[in-house]
C-alpha positions as CSV (number, residue, x, y, z in Angstrom):
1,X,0.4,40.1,5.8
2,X,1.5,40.9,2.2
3,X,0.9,38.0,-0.1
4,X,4.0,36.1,-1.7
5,X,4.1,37.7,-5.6
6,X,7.9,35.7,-6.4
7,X,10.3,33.8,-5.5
8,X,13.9,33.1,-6.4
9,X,14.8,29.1,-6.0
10,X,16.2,26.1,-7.6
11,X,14.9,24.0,-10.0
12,X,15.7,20.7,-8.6
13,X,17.5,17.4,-11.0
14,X,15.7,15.1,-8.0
15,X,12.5,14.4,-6.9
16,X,11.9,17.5,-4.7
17,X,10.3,20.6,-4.9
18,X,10.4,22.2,-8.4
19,X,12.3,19.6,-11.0
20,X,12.9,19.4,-14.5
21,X,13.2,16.2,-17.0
22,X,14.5,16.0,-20.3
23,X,12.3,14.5,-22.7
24,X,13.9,14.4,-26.5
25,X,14.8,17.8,-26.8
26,X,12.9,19.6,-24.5
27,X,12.1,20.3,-21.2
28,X,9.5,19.2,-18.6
29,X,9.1,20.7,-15.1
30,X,6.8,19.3,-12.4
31,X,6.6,19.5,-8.9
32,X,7.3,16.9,-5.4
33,X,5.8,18.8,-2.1
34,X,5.0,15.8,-0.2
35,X,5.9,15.7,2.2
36,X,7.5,19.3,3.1
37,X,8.7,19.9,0.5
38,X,6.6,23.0,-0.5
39,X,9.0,25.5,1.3
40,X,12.0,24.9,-1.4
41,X,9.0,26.9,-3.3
42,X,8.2,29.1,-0.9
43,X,7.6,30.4,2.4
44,X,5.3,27.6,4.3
45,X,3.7,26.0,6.9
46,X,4.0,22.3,5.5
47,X,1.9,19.9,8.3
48,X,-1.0,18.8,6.8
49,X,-3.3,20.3,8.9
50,X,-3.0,24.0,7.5
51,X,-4.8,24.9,4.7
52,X,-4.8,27.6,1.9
53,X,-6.2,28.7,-1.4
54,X,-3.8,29.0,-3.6
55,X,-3.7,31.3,-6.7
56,X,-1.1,30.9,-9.7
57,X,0.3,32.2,-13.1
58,X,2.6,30.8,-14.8
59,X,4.7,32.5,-17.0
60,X,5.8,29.7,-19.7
61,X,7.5,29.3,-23.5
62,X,5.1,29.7,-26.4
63,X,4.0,26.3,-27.3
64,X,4.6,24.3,-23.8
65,X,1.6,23.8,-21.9
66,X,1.0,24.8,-18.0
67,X,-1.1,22.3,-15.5
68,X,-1.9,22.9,-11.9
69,X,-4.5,22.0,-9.0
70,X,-7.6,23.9,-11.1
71,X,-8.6,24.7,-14.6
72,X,-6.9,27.9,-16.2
73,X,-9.1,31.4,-15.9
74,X,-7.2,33.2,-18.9
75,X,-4.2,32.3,-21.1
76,X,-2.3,35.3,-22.4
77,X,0.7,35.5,-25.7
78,X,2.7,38.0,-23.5
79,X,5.3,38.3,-26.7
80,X,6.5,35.8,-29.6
81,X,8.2,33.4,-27.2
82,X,6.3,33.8,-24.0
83,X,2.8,32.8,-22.7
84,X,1.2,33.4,-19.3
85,X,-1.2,30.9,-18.2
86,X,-3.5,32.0,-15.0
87,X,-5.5,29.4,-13.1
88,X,-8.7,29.7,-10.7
89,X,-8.1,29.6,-7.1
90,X,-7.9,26.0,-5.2
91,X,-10.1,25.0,-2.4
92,X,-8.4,24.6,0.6
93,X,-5.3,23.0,0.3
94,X,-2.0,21.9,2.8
95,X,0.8,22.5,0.9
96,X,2.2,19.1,-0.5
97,X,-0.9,18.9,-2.7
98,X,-0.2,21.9,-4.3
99,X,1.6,20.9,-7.9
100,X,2.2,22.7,-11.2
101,X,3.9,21.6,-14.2
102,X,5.0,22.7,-17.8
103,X,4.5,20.1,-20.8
104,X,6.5,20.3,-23.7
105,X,4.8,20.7,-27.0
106,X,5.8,17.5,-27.9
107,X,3.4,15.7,-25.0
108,X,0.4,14.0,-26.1
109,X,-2.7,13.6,-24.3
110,X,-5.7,11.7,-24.4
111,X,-9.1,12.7,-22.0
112,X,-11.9,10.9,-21.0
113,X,-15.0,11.8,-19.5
114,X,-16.6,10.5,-16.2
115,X,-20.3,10.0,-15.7
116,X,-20.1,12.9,-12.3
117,X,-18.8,15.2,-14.3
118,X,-15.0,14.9,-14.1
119,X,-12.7,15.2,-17.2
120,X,-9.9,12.8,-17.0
121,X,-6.9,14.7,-19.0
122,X,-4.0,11.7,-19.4
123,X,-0.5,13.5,-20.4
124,X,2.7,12.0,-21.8
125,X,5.6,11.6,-23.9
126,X,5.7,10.2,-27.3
127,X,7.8,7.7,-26.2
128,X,4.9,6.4,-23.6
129,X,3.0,3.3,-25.3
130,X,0.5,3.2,-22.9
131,X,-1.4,6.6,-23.0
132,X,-4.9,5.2,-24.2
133,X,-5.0,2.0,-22.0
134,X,-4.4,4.3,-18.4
135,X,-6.7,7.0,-19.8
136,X,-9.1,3.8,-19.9
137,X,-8.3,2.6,-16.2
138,X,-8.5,6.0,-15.3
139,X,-11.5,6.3,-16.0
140,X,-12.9,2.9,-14.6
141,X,-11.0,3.7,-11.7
142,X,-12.6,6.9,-10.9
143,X,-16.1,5.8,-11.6
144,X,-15.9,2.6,-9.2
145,X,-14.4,5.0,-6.9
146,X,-17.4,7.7,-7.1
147,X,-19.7,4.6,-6.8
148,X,-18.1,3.2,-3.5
149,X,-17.7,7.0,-2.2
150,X,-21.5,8.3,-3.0
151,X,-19.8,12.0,-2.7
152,X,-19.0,14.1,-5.6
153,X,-15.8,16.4,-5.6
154,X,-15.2,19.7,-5.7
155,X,-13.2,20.1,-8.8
156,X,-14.0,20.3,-12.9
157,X,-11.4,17.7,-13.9
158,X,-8.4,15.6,-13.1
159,X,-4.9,15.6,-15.0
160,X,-2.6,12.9,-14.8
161,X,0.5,13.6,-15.7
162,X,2.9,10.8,-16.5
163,X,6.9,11.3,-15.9
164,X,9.7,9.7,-16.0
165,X,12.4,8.8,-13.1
166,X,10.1,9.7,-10.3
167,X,12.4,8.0,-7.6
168,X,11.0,5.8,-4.8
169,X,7.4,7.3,-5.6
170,X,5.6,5.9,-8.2
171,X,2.6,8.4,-7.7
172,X,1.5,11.6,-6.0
173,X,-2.2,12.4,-5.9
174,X,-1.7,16.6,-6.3
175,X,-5.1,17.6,-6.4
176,X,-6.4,17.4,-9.9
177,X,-3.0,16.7,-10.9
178,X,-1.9,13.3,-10.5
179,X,1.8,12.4,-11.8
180,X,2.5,8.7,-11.8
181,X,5.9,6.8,-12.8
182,X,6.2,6.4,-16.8
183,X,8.8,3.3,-15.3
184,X,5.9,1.8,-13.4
185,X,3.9,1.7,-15.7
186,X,5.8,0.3,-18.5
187,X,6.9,-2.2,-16.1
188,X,4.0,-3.4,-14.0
189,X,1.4,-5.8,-15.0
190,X,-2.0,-5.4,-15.5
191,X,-2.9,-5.4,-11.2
192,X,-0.1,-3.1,-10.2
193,X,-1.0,-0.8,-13.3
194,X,-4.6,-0.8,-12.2
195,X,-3.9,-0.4,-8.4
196,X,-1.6,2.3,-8.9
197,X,-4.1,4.2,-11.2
198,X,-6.8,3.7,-8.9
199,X,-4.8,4.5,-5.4
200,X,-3.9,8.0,-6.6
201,X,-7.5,8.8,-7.8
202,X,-9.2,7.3,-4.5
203,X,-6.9,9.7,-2.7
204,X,-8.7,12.6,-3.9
205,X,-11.5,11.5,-1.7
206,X,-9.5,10.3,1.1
207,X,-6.3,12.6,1.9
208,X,-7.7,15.5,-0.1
209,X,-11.3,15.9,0.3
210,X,-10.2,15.1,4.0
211,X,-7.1,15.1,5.1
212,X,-4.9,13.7,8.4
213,X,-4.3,16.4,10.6
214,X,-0.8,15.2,11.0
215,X,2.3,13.5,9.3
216,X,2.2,10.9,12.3
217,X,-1.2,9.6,11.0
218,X,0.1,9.8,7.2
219,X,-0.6,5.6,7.2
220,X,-4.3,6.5,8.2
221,X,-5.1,8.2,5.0
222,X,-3.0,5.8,2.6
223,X,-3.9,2.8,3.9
224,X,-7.5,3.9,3.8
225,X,-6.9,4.9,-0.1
226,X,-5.1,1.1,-0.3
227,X,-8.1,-0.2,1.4
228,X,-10.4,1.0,-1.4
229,X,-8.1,0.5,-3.9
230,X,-8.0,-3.4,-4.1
231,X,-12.1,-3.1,-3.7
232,X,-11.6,-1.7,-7.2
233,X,-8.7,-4.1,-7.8
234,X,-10.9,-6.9,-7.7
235,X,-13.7,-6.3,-9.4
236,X,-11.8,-4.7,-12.4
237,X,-9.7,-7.9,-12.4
238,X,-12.7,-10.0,-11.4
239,X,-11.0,-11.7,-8.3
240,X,-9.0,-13.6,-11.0
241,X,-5.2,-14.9,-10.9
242,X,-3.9,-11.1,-11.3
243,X,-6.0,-10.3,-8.3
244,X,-4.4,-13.1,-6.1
245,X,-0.8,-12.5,-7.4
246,X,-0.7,-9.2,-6.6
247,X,-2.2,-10.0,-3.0
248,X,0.7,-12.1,-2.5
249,X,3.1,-9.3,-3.5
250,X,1.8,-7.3,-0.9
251,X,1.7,-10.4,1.2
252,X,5.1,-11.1,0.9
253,X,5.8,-7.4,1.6
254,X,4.0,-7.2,5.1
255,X,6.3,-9.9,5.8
256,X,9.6,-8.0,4.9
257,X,8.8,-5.2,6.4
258,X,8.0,-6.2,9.3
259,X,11.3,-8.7,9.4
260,X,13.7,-5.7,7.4
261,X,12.1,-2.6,6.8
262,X,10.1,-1.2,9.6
263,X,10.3,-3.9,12.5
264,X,8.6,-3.6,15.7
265,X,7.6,-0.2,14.5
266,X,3.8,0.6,15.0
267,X,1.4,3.1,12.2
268,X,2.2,6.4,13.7
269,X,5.2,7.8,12.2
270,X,7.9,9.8,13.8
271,X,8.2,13.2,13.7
272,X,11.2,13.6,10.8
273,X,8.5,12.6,8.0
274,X,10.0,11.1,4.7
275,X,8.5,9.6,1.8
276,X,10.8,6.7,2.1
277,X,9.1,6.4,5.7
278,X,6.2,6.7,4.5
279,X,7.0,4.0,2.2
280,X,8.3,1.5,4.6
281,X,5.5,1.9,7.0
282,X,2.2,2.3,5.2
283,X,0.3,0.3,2.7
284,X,0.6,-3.1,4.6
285,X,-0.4,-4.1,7.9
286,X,-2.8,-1.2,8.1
287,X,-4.6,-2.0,5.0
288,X,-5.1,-5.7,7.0
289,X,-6.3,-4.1,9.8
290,X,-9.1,-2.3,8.2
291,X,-10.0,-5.5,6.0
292,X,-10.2,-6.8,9.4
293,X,-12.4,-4.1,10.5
294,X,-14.8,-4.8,7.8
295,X,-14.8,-8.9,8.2
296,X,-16.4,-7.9,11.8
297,X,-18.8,-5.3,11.0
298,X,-19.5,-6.4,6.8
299,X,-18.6,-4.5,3.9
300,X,-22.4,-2.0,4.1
301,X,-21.4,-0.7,7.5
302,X,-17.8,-0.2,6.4
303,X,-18.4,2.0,3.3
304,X,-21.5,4.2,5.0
305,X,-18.8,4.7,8.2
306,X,-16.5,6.1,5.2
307,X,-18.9,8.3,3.8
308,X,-20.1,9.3,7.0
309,X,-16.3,10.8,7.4
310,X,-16.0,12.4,4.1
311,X,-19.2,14.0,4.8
312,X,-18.1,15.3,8.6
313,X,-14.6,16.1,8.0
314,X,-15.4,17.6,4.4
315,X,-12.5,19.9,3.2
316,X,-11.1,19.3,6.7
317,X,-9.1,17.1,8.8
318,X,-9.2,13.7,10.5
319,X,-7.3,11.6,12.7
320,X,-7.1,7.7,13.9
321,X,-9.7,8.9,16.6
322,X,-12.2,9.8,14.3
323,X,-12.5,6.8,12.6
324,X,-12.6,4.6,15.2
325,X,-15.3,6.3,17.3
326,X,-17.7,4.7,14.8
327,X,-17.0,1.3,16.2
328,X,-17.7,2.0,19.7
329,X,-20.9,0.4,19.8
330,X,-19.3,-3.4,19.1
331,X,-18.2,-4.8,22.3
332,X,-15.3,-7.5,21.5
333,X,-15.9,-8.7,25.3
334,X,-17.1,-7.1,28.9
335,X,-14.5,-4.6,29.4
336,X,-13.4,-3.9,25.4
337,X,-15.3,-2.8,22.2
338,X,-14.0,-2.8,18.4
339,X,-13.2,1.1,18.7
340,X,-10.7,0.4,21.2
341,X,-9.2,-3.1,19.2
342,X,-8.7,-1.0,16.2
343,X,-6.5,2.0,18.0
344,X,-4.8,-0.5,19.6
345,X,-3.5,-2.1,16.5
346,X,-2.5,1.6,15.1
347,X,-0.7,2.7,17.7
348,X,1.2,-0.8,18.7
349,X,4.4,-2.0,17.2
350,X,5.2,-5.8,16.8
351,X,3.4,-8.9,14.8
352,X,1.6,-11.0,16.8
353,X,1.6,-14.8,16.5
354,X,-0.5,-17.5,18.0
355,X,0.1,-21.3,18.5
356,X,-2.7,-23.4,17.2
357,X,-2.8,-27.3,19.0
358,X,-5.5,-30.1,18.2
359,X,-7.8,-30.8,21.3
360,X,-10.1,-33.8,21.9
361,X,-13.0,-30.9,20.4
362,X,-11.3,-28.6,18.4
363,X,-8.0,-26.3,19.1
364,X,-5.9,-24.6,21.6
365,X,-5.0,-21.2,20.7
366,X,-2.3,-19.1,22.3
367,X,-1.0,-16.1,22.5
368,X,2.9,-16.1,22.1
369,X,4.4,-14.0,24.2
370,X,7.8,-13.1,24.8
371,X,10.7,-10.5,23.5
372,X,9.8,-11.8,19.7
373,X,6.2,-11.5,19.6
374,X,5.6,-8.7,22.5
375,X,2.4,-7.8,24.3
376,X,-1.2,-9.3,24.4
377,X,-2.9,-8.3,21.1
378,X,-6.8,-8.4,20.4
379,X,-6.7,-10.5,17.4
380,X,-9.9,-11.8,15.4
381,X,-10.2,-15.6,15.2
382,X,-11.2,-16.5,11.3
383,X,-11.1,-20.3,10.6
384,X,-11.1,-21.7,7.0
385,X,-14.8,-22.9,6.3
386,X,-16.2,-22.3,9.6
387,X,-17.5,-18.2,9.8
388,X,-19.8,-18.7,12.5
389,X,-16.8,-19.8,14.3
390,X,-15.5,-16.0,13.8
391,X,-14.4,-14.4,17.2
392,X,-12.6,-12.3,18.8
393,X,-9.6,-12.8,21.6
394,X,-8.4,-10.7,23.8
395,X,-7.0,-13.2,26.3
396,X,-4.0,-15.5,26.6
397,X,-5.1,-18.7,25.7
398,X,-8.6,-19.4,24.2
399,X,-10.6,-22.8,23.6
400,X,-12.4,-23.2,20.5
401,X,-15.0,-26.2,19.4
402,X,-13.9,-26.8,15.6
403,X,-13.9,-29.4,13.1
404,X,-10.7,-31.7,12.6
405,X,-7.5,-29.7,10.9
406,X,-9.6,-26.2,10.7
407,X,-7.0,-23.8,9.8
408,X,-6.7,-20.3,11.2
409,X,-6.5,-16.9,9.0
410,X,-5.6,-18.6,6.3
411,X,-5.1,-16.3,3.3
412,X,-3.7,-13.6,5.6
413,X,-7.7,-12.0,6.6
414,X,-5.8,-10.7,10.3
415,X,-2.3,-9.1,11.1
416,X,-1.3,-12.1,12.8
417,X,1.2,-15.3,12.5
418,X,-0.1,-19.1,13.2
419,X,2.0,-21.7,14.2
420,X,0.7,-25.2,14.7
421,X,1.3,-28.5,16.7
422,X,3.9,-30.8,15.1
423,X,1.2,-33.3,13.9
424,X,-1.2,-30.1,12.2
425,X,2.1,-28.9,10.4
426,X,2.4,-32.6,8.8
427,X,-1.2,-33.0,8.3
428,X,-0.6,-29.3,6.1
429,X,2.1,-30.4,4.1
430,X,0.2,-33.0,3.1
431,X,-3.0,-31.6,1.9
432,X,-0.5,-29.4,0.1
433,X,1.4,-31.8,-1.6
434,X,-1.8,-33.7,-2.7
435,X,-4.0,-31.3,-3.2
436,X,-1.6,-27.8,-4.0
437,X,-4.9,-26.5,-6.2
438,X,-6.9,-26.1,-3.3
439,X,-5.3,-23.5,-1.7
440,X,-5.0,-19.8,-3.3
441,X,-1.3,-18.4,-4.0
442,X,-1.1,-16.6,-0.7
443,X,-2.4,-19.3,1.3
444,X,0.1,-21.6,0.1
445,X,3.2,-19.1,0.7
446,X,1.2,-18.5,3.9
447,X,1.4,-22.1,5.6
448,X,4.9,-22.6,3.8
449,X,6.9,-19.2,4.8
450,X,5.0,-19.4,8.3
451,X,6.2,-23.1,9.0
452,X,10.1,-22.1,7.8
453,X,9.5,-19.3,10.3
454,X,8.5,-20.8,13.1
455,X,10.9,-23.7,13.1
456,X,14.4,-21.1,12.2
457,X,12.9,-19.5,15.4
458,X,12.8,-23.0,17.2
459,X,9.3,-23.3,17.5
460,X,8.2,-26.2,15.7
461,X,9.6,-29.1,18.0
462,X,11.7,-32.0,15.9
463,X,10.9,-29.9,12.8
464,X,14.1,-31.0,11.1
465,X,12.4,-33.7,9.0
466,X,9.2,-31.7,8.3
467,X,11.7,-28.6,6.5
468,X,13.1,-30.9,4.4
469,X,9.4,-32.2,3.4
470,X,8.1,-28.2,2.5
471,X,11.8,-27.5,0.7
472,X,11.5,-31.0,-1.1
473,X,7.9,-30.1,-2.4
474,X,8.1,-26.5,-3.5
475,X,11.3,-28.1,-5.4
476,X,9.0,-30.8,-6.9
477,X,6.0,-28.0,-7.9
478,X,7.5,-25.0,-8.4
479,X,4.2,-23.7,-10.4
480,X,2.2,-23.6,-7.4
481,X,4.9,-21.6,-5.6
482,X,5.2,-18.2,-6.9
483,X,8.1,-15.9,-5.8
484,X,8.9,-19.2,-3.5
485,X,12.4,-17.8,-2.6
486,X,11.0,-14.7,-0.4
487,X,8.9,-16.9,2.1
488,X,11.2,-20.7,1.4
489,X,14.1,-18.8,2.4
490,X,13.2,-19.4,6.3
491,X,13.9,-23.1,5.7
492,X,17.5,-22.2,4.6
493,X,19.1,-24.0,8.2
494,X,21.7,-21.0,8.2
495,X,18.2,-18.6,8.6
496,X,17.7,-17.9,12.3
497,X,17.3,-14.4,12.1
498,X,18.6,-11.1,11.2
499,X,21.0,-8.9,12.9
500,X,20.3,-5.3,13.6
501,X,23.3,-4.1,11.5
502,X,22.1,-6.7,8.6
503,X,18.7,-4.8,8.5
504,X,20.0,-1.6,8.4
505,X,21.7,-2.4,5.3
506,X,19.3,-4.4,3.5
507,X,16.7,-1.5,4.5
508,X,18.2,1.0,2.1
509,X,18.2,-1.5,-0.8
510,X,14.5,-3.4,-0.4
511,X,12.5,-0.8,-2.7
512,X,14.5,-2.3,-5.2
513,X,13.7,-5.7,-4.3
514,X,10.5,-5.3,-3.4
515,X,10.0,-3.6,-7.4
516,X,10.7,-6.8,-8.6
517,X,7.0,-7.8,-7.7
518,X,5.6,-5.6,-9.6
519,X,5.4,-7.6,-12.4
520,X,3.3,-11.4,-11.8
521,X,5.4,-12.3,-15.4
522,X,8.8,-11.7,-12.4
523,X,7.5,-14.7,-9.9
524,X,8.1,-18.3,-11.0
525,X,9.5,-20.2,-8.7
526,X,13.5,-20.9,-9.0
527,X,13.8,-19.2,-12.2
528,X,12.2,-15.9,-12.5
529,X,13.4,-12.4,-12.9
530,X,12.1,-12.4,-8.7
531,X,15.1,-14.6,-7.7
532,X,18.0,-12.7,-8.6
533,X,16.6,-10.2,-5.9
534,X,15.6,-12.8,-3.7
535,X,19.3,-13.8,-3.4
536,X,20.5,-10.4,-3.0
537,X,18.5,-10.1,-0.2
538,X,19.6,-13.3,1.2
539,X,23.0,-12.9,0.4
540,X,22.7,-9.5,2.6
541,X,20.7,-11.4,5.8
542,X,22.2,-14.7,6.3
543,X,25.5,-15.1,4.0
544,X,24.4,-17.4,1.4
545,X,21.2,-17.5,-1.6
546,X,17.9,-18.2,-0.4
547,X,18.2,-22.0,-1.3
């Protein structure tokens, strides 16, 4: 076969393929291949699980400068106004991390060394205030990673390009040549800025040093960069209040997408990949599930099981059965083990609920199970205060021997909703209208958006007084109720559910809702930026605003 030497194609105003930006009065051009988008480029096999060396010159203007994957072998002045730039062959590579880009003259950067080795290159515009404080958190980020990962990468250094008006993606992690959203990052706070940052680095362990052998699994390999992620979230935040607002962010997302965006849909994709799918279905419930994972087997065994598939799939590919095999040997109960829990929660749509009632020694739990909350899930049983009591169920209805008002997953630890007996409900409200400081953020919008919830669905009996109770305190202490109006909304009495034509409207407009929680300064209760959106949404799903 005769290797590809040129190609004739557009250079794309969107975010796909080969595009151009204007910046002042020049030009920059970058490139989109995720997710199949490589063949606008040229001829290509563009599933994930092909893999090629790639080798490139670039022939560019005197005075721009050319990126891609690897360092550049030899730059040539071919006259007075053109330059060629050659670069070193890749490693192995699918197609939609293949990138290249040409920088203006006018682009600053800023680079950074990292302790294994890697040079960190940060690239952007004048106009871009922030170029020394992500070259910074670039290069925590990566070294946290490399400490988590234990495995050093096959590559000399890492550019990070930074570009305006990327559309719906805020990041692509080419190999060794990141671009990230200029908007995002002008916009975001301090957590989204530094989970953003660190995301697209972890990726180059996870999704390019192995890689999912198909777009069906894409939620694997994000949700496993996500997963490592917010390890590096919270230590470079030190678990404080920008830690636990963006947790509810993401919170509150799980929430709307499995209500709006992506209900009843389970983490394998359909075959018509898109990065708006992608972006609907991955980084929630499947970061949860792995959390969940490594609440049953402890964060040591989780991070040596990730190493030990970097090591075995090295430069390769990987799929959902490969990482669960490494929980085989934990049984849940006589007939199931933890591999077999955790495939079930990929490959099964729905979000499972439970009802929690007070017994003479402890609680009741059931499964609810109907058209609303579907099939029998194996869920793990975390109460508030009580680990030992940690187990896992994988039948209808379960008995447990707890103390008094023990709550159940509180802080979201499982993929799973709780409802509670009308008397446990009251006892809730409250503990949080005495004692609101007790509770985290998420744990608060937690027991308040599930109570609203459960009672529009017409499952908290003679709940009628109890709603006004919740509404009446988030009213009275707004502070402890951050973006209130995306979980309070339930209580609204017109809220009872959403149509199918509803979501399919409201699906095409939540990335813009959902980007007004990337900012913590965006979420006070009643009055920030947050609600305007809020009420859009609402306006959209029952009629009326949120409140």
């Amino acid at each position: 076969m005769n290797p590809v030497n040129s190609y004739t194609g557009k250079i794309h105003s969107t975010v796909y393929g080969v595009f151009w930006r204007k910046c002042s009065n020049d030009i920059l051009i970058s490139t989109q291949f995720q997710p199949e988008y490589a063949r606008s480029l040229l001829p290509s096999l563009d599933s994930p699980k092909y893999k090629s060396v790639f080798v490139l010159s670039v022939i560019h203007r005197s005075g721009t400068r050319a990126l891609s994957n690897s360092l550049p072998s030899e730059v040539q002045q071919l006259d007075g106004h053109t330059m060629r730039t050659d670069f070193m062959p890749t490693i192995q590579l699918p197609t939609y991390l293949y990138a290249f880009a040409v920088l203006p003259q006018s682009f600053r950067m800023v680079s950074r060394i990292t302790s294994f080795g890697v040079l960190l290159n940060v690239h952007g515009s004048p106009a871009f205030e922030r170029l020394d404080g992500t070259a910074e958190l670039a290069l925590k980020c990566a070294q946290m990673a490399y400490t988590l990962f234990h495995t050093p990468l096959p590559l000399a250094k890492i550019d990070i390009l930074i570009i305006k008006d990327t559309g719906i993606a805020s990041g692509m992690e080419n190999w060794g040549l990141v671009t990230l959203s200029e908007d995002y990052l002008m916009e975001a706070d301090d957590a989204h800025a530094i989970y953003l940052i660190s995301h697209e680095i972890v990726h180059h362990w996870i999704g390019n040093l192995i890689t999912v052998n198909d777009w069906k699994y894409a939620c694997l390999q994000e949700d496993m960069a996500d997963f490592i992620a917010l390890k590096i979230l919270r230590a470079l935040t030190n678990s404080d209040k920008r830690y636990d607002r963006f947790r509810l962010s993401r919170y509150l997302s799980i929430q709307l997408a499995e209500t709006v965006s992506a209900p009843s849909r389970s983490l394998t994709l359909p075959n018509n990949i898109t990065i708006s799918a992608i972006g609907r279905h991955c980084y929630l419930k499947g970061v949860v599930h792995l959390e969940t994972l490594e609440a049953i087997v402890g964060e040591t065994r989780m991070l040596k099981t990730i190493r030990q598939l970097l090591s075995n799939h090295r430069l390769g590919n990987f799929n959902v059965a490969d990482v669960s095999k490494y929980f085989s040997d934990i049984s849940v109960d006589e007939m199931f083990n933890l591999e077999q829990a955790y495939d079930f929660w990929i490959r099964t749509a729905g979000f499972p609920a439970v009802l929690y009632e007070r017994t003479k020694f402890g609680a009741k739990i059931t499964q609810l199970l109907d058209s609303t909350f579907g099939e029998l899930w194996p869920l793990y049983l975390n109460f508030n205060g009580t680990p030992n009591a940690a187990e896992m169920m994988t039948t209808a209805t379960m008995n447990v021997n707890i103390p008094a008002n023990t709550l159940l997953n509180l802080g979201f630890l499982s993929f799973y909703r709780v409802n509670y007996d009308y008397g446990m409900w009251s006892s809730i409200q409250e503990q949080l209208e005495m004692n609101p400081e007790t509770y985290t953020v998420v744990q608060r919008a937690q027991l308040v958006g599930d109570f609203c919830y459960f009672n529009a669905k017409g499952f908290v009996p003679n709940g009628e007084r109890l709603r006004k109770r919740f509404i009446e305190m988030v009213y009275r202490r707004p502070d402890y109720y951050d973006l209130c109006e995306w979980y309070l909304y339930w209580c609204n009495q017109l809220s009872t559910g959403i149509s199918r034509s509803g979501s399919e409207i409201v699906r095409h407009l939540l990335v813009d809702w959902v980007a007004s929680f990337d900012n913590s300064d965006h979420y006070k209760c009643l009055t920030g930026k947050a609600v305007k959106y809020a009420n859009q949404f609402c306006q959209k799903v029952i009629g009326v605003d949120c409140l």
